[in-house]
Structures are given as C-alpha cells and as structure tokens.
C-alpha positions as CSV (number, residue, x, y, z in Angstrom):
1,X,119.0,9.1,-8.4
2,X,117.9,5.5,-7.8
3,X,114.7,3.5,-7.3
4,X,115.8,-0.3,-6.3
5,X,112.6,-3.0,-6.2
6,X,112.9,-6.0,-4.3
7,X,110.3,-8.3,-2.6
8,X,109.2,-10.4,-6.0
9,X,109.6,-13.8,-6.5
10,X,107.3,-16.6,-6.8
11,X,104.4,-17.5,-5.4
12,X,101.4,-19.6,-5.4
13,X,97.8,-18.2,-6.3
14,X,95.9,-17.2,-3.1
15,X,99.3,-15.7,-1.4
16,X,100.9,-13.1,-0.6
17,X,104.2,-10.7,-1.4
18,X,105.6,-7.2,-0.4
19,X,107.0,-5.6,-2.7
20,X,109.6,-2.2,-1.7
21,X,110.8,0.3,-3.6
22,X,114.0,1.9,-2.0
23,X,114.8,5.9,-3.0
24,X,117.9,7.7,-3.0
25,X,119.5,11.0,-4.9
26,X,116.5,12.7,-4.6
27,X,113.6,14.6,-2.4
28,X,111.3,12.1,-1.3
29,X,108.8,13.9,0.3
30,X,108.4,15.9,-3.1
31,X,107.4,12.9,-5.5
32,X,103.9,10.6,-6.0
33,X,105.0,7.0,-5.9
34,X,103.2,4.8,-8.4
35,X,104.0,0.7,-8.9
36,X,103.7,-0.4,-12.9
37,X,103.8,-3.9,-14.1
38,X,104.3,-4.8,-17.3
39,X,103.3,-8.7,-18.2
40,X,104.6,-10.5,-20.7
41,X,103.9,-9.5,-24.0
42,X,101.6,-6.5,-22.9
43,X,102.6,-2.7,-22.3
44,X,103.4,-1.1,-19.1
45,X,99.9,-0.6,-17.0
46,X,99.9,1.6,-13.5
47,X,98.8,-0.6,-10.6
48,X,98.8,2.5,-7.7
49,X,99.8,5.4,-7.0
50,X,100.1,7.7,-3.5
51,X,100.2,11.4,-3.6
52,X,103.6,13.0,-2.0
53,X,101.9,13.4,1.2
54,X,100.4,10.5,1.4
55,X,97.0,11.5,1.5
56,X,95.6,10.0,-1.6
57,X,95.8,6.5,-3.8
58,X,94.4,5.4,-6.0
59,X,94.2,1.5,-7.7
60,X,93.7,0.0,-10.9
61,X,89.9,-1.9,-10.9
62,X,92.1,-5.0,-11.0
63,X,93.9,-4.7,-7.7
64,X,91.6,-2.8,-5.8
65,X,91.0,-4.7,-2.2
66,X,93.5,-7.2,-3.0
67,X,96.7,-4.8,-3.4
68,X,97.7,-1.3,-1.0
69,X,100.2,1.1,-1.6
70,X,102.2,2.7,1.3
71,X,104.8,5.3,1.7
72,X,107.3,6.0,4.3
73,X,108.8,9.1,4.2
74,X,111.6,9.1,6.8
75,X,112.8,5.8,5.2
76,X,112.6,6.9,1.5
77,X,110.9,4.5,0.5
78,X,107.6,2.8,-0.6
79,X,105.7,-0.4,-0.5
80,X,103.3,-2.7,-2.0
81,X,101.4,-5.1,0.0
82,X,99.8,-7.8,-2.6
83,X,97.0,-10.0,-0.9
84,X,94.9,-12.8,-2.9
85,X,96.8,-12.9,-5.9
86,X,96.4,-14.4,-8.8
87,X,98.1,-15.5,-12.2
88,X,97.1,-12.5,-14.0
89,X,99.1,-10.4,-11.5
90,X,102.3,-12.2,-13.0
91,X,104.5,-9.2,-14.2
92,X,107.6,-7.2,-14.0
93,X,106.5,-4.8,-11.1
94,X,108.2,-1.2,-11.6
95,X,108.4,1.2,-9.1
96,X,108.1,5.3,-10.3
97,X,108.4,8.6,-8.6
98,X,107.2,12.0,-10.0
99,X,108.0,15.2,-9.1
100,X,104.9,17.1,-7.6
101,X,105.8,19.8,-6.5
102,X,106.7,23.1,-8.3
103,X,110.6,22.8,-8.2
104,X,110.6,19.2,-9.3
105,X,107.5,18.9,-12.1
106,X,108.2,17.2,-14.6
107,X,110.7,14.6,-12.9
108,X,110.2,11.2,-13.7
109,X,112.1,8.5,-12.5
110,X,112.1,4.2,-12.6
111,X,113.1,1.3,-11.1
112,X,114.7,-1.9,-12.7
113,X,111.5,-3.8,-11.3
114,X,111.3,-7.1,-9.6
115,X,109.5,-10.0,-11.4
116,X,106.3,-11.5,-9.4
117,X,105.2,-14.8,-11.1
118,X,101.8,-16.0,-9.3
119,X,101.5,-20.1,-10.4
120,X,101.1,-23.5,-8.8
C-alpha cells in the first residue's frame, strides 16, 4: 500500500497550489480520502475529506471556499486544489485513505506529505 503527495512547495500569500495524492496496493473506489496538515509545532488537523463515491466533502471552517477536494477514481488518485492562501495554511499536508466499506473498515492508511510554506 502507498499514498505518495506531491504538488507542495512554496508560494506567495494570495496563490495558488495543487496538491495530489497518488494510491496504489489497494481498492480505491472503497476508501474516503481526507488531506491533514500538521504546522509546525501544532498537532495533526483534517483539512477535507470526500466520501468513497465521491458524493460528499466536507472542509474545515478554515478552508472552506478557498480549498476543494477531488477524487479520481480510474486514476487512483486524489487532489487538493488550494486557492487564496495564506501563511496560516503553511504545513506538512498528509494525504489519508480509510476503508468504508464493510470488507475494508477499519483500514487506515498515510502519506509521507508534502510541505506547503505560504510567505513573501
């Protein structure tokens, strides 16, 4: 099983990034997809999530209108398109899938992340 990130870097307040989040070794059509990010010094917070059909997400208060979470099924793989940001969305940015359906409950698995830094 593996989750690779990629798409962070650096950028300046007011811009943009997209973020992926590449699956392999498992069902994808069976797991929610949620981004984390953990800043500096602070604990791991969710940032969205998408149901395993893709019908539903859901945003942190934070990121809502600014940030939108996308899946792609046949590709195995999901996204994170970040709009307006700003220095408080500097983080690690982790990428999770969790088993929703029956056979797979309780399956949890991460990303490495990818760092986003958001400064002048």
């Amino acid at each position: 099983v593996q989750l690779v990130e990629s798409g962070g870097g650096l950028v300046q307040p007011g811009g943009s990034l997209r973020l992926s989040c590449e699956a392999s070794g498992f069902t994808f059509n069976h797991y929610a997809m949620s981004w984390y990010r953990q800043a500096p010094g602070e604990g791991r917070e969710l940032v969205a999530n998408i149901t395993h059909i893709g019908g539903s997400k859901n945003y942190d208060d934070s990121v809502k209108g600014r940030f939108t979470i996308s899946r792609d099924d046949d590709k195995h793989a999901a996204y994170l398109q970040m709009n307006m940001l700003k220095p408080d969305d500097t983080a690690v940015y982790y990428c999770n899938a969790k088993g929703r359906l029956p056979a797979v409950c309780g399956m949890d698995y991460w990303g490495k992340g990818t760092p986003v830094t958001v400064s002048l």
